[in-house]
Every structure is written in C-alpha cells, then in structure tokens.
N, C-alpha and C positions, 0 to 999 in steps of 0.2 A: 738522183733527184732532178726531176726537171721543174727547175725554177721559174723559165719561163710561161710553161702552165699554172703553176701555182701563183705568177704572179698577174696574169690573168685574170686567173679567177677571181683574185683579190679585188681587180679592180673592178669587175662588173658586181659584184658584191656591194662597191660602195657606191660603183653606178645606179644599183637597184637600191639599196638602200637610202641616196639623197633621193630617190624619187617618192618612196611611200614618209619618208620625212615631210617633205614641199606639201605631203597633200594633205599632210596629216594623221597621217595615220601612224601605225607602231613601226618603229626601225627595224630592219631586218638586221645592223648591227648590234651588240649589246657589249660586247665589251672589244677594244680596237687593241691587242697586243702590239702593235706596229706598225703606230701614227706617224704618219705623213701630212705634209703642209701640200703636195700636191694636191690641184683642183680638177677633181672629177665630174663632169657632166652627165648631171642623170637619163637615164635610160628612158625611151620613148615612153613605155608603158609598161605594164608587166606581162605583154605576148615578147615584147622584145626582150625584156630580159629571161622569161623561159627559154626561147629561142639560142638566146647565147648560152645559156646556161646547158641545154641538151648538148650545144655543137660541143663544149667545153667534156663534159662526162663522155662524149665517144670517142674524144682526143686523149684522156686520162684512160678508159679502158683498153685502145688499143695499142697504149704504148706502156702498159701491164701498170700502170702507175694506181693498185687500187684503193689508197688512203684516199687520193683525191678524188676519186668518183666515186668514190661511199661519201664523202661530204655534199660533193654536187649533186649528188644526188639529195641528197637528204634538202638541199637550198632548191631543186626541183620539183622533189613533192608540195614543201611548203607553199611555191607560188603557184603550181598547179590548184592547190587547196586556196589559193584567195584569187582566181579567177573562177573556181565554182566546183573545181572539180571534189567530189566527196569518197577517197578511196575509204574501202573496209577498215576498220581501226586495227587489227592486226598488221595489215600492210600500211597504211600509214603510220602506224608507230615505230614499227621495222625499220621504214626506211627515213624516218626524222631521227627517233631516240636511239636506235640502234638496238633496241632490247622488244622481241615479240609480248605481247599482254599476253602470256599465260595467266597470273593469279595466281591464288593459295589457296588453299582449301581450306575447308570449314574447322577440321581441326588444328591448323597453323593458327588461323585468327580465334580459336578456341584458347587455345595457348600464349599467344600472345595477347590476348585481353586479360588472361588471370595473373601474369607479369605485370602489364601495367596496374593492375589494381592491387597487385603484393606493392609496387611503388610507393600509388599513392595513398595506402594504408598506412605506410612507413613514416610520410609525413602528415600523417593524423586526418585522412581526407575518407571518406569513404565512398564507393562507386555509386551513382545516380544521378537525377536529372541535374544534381546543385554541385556538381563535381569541381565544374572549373571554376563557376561563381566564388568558392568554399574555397580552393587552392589559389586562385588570385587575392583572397583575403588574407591568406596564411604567408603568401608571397610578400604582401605589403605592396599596394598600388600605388605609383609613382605619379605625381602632380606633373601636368603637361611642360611644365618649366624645367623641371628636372632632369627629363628624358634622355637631352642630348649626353649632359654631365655626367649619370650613368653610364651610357654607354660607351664614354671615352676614358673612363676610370675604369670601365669591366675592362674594354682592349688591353689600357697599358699596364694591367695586373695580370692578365694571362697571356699577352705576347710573348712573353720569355719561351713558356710552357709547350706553347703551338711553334715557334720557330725550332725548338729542339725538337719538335716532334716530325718536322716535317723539313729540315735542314734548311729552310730560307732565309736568306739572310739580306733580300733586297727592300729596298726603304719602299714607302705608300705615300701617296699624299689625298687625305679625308676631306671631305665636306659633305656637311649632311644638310637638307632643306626641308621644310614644312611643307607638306600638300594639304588641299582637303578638295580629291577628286571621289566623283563618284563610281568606282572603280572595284573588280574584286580584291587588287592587292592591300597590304597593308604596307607593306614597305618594297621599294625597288633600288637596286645597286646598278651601274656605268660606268663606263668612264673609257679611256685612254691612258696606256704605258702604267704609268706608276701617278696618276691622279685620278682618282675614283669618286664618284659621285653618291649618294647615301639621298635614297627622299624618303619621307614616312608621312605617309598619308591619316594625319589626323582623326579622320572619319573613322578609321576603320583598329586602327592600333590603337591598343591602350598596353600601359608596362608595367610591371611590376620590378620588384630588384633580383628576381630572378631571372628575369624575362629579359631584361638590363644585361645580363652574363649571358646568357644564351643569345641576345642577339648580336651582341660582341662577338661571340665565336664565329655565328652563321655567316654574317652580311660583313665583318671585318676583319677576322684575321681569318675565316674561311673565304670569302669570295674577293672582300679588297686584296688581300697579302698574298692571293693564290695569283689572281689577275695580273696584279704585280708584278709576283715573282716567274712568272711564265711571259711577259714583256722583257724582262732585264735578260730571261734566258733565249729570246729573241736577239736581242739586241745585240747577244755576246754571240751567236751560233747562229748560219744558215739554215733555220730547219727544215725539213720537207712541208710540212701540213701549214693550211690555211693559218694564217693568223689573226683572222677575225674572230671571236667568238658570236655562237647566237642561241637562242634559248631553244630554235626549233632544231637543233642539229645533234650529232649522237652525245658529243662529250658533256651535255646536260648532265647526265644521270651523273657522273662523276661529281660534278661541279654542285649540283643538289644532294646527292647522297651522301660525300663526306662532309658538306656544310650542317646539315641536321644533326650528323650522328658526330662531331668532332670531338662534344663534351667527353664521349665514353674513351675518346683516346689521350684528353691531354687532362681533366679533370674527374676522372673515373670516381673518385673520396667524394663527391661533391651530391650530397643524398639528393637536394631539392633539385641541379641541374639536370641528374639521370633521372629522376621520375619523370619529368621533363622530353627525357629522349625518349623514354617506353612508352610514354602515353602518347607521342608524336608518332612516333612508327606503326603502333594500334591504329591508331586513324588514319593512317598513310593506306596503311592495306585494304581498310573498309574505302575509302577513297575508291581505290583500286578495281576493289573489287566492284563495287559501283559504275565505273566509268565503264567496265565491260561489261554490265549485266545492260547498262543503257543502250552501248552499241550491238548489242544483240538483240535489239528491240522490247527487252522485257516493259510493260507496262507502269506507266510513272509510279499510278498508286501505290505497285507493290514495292518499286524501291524504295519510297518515303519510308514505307512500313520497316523494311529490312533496315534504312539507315536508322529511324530510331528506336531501332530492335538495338542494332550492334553497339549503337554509340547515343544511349538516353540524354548526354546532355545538348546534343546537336537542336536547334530551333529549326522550325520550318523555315522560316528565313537561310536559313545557314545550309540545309538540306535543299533548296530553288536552286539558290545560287551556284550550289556545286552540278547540282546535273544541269544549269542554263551554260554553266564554262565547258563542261567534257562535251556537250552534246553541241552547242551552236555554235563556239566560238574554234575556229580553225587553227588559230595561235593556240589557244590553252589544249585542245584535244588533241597535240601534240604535247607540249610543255607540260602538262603536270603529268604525266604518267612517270615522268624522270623521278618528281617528288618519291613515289610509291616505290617504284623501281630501284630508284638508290638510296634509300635508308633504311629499303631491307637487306640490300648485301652489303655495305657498311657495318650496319649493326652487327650482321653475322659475320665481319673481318673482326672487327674489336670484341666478341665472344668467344670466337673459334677459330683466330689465327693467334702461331706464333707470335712474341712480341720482334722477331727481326720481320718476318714476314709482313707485316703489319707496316712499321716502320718501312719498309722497301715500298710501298703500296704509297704512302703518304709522301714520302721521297719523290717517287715517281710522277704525284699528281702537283705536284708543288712548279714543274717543271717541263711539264707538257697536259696537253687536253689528251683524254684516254676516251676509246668510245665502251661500248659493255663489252666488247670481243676483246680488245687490247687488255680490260682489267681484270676479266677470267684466264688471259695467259699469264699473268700475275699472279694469278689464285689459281691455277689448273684443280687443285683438288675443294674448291669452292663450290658454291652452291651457282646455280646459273640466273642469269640475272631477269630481273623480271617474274620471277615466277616457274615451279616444279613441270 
C-alpha cells in the first residue's frame, strides 16, 4: 500500500474540493470517512487541480497501484467534464461509475413492469396515469410536521434488522434540516466520520408512512450507518483506497444500489415496502434506458413518447427534468446512472443469491466502498453490472 500516494491524493481532493465550495458550486467531497482539522488551501483553479490530479494517476499507474488510479481517474474525468470537456457517455460513465451503460432490453423492462404491477395490484393500486397519486393515498400522506418523527421512529424500528444484516455495529450521529431549493433532489445526505447530515427539500418531497420506512432504510441506515461504519472501519485500519467518498466516482453504484434495494434484504414480509422497491427499479431501468437513448442522440420528441409509453404516470414536468439532468448537467450524467445500475444488481442479489452470499456482499459493503468490478468478484456468477 503506498500510503503516501493515497494520502496525496486525499489532500488535493479536499484542495479541489474547498475550491468549488468558495465558489459555490457542488463539493466534489460528499461524504469525508477520515476527518481531519487539518487546513487545506484551495487549489488555483480547476486546470490545476486536473494537472495534479493526472501527475497523481501516472504515479499510481506506474507503481501498479490500480485502485488508486481507477479513482483518480474517475476525479479526472469529472473535472475534465466541468471545464467543458463532453466525453461519450459510455466512456464517461466507465470511467466515473465504474459500470459501461449497456441497458436492458425490451423484454427485461417487459418483465420487470409486469412485476411491478403484480405489486401494486397487491396493494389494491392498479397500473395507469393515477398509479402513484392512488398508492400515496393508500400509503397515508404524512403532514410536513410529522416528517422528521416518522423517520426517526422507522430508523430505530428497523436498525436492529439492518445491523444484523450487514454486521455494523458502529454508532451515527443524525441531523436532518428543512430546504426549500429549486433543485432536482428531493432529499440529500453528508457529513463526516460518524455525523451525518440529512436535508429534505420541501419543494420537491412529499412522505407518506411508507415512504417514512423506505426512506429510513435508504438515506439512514443505508447511507448514514454505511458511511459511518466505513469511517470507524478507517479509523481502526490503515486502508489502501481513497477515503473521501463522492457521487461522481465508481463505488456510487454500491452505495445507490443497495440503498434502494435494502427493504428486500432486511424487511422482505413488508408487502407496501417491496412494491415500493419493484416499482423503483421499473423506473430505474426506463431511467436508464433513456439516459442512453439521449446520449445516442435519439430525438427529444420520441423519447417524451417512449417515457410515457413505459411509465404513464410520469408528467411532462417530471419527463424535462430527467433528460434536462442526464443530458446537460455533468454531475448528474455521471451520477444517476449509479441509480439504474445498482438497484438492478442488488435486486438480482436479494432474488438470486444465496442467503450467506448475500449476507457476505452486505458484510463487505458495510465496511469498505466497492466499485461494480470489486462487487461482481463477489458475485462472479452474477449478472454484470450495468446492463447484458
């Protein structure tokens, strides 16, 4: 392990990172495993932190060190892409998410729509434009006062479930804050070590008490207790790999994929959460599939048409917004393809793996970041990630 490279890089990471903070724009940090009070001086500009950043990957590659130049890399592309550069989405997503945009084919999302709709049949919903309107009524919508209280009552009812399922056993510390930005997120997580940050942007979140259990699982015992517990597993062990996390770099997929899909591993009985996860991963894939039909130049109008062919309750509102994030925004057309990517081989862990297998997979992610090549030697007889 050569530490000294890794601890480098660390630092021009947070060099680059207070620079696009000062200026305002989005952190290139997202979540800090292994916070330091040391004061870092931001980096001239972002040619200079490319500049370090290359010198850094041909010091990692020639001294065979290739975890840390598949990272640095991946922190390369990304600034290459906010100084202007526009690689091919195949190669840009390769080299941020780790996982090529293959896709699925017509009959996977064939199959996977009449899943999710055997779901939400289940809970009395039936498939059409009033699907989620219908299923947030059956849910019971949650008054904006309530919101927090749900959520920190779903946590400490199914902490137990998630900690046995994924052996952590290191403490978190919550705060969640009100936004109301004009933004595509609806909710964003942060932080440092073992303090983690929670915002939920008003504008765009609404909860039900389902939505209350699912987003307990996703944003806090899936992203707060993971975060955490790969801080404490710093704290206690030299490891080789970056310990910055960041949304444009490969171990997204991991950190998105089993966040979505956690219900079917530690609340599997729970009829309203799994329809929940079917009909999230349905939309993941037409997501998906979109975000590459875009980057292949196919014509707006026809994909409006196809998104509300595959998914009628999508509003045109709702349908702008996703091709205005895969297509114009540099951060997201990187970042969401993780979405797509990991919660369809999650899903297909918790379908079609053993329950030790499974269990080693969640073990393992609880405890270090995984990029999609480290979690298919995990699953060697897996499906490959990304797409057939």
């Amino acid at each position: 392990m050569n530490r000294e490279l890794r601890d480098t890089a660390e630092r021009v990471l947070r060099a680059w990172n207070r620079y696009e903070v000062e200026r305002g724009a989005h952190p290139v940090i997202d979540y800090d495993c292994f916070p330091t009070d040391a004061e870092v001086p931001a980096v001239e500009n972002r040619l200079d932190a490319l500049h370090q950043l290359i010198d850094l990957k041909n010091v990692a590659s020639a001294t065979g060190e290739t975890a840390l130049a598949t990272r640095i890399d991946a922190d390369i592309s990304y600034c290459s892409a906010l100084l202007g550069q526009h690689e091919p989405l195949e190669q840009y997503v390769l080299r941020t998410q780790g996982s090529a945009p293959r896709g699925w084919s017509e009959d996977y999302l064939h199959a996977h729509r009449e899943r999710a709709q055997r779901h939400l049949n289940a809970v009395g919903i039936e498939w059409g434009p009033k699907s989620v309107s219908d299923l947030m009524a059956v849910e019971e919508i949650l008054d904006g006062s309530d919101i927090e209280g749900a959520i920190r009552d779903s946590a400490t009812e199914l902490e137990t479930s998630v900690r046995n399922a994924t052996g952590s056993t290191a403490d978190y510390e919550l705060s969640i804050e009100s936004t109301d930005l004009d933004v595509y997120w609806s909710y964003w997580l942060d932080g440092a070590g073992q303090k983690t940050r929670l915002r939920i942007n008003r504008r765009n979140a609404r909860f039900t008490k389902v939505l209350a259990r699912q987003f307990a699982l996703h944003e806090v015992l899936g992203h707060a207790l993971q975060f955490a517990s790969i801080s404490a597993h710093c704290a206690q062990q030299d490891v080789p790999w970056i310990r910055l996390q960041a949304v444009h770099a490969p171990s997204q997929t991991l950190f998105e994929g089993l966040a979505q899909a956690l219900p079917l591993f530690v609340a599997a009985d729970d009829e309203q959460l799994t329809a929940r996860v079917r009909l999230d991963h349905y939309q993941q894939l037409v997501r998906g599939q979109l975000h590459i039909a875009l980057a292949n130049g196919e014509p707006l109008s026809e994909l409006a048409d196809q998104a509300r062919r595959y998914v009628p309750f999508w509003t045109d509102t709702q349908i702008a917004d996703l091709l205005t994030d895969r297509g114009s925004n540099v951060l997201l057309r990187s970042y969401l393809w993780s979405y797509s990517a990991g919660i369809d081989w999650f899903v297909r862990l918790a379908d079609s793996a053993s329950d030790a297998l499974a269990r080693e997979v969640l073990h393992a992610a609880y405890r270090a970041p995984h990029t999609p090549a480290q979690l298919m030697e995990l699953w060697p007889a897996g499906p490959i990630v990304g797409g057939e």
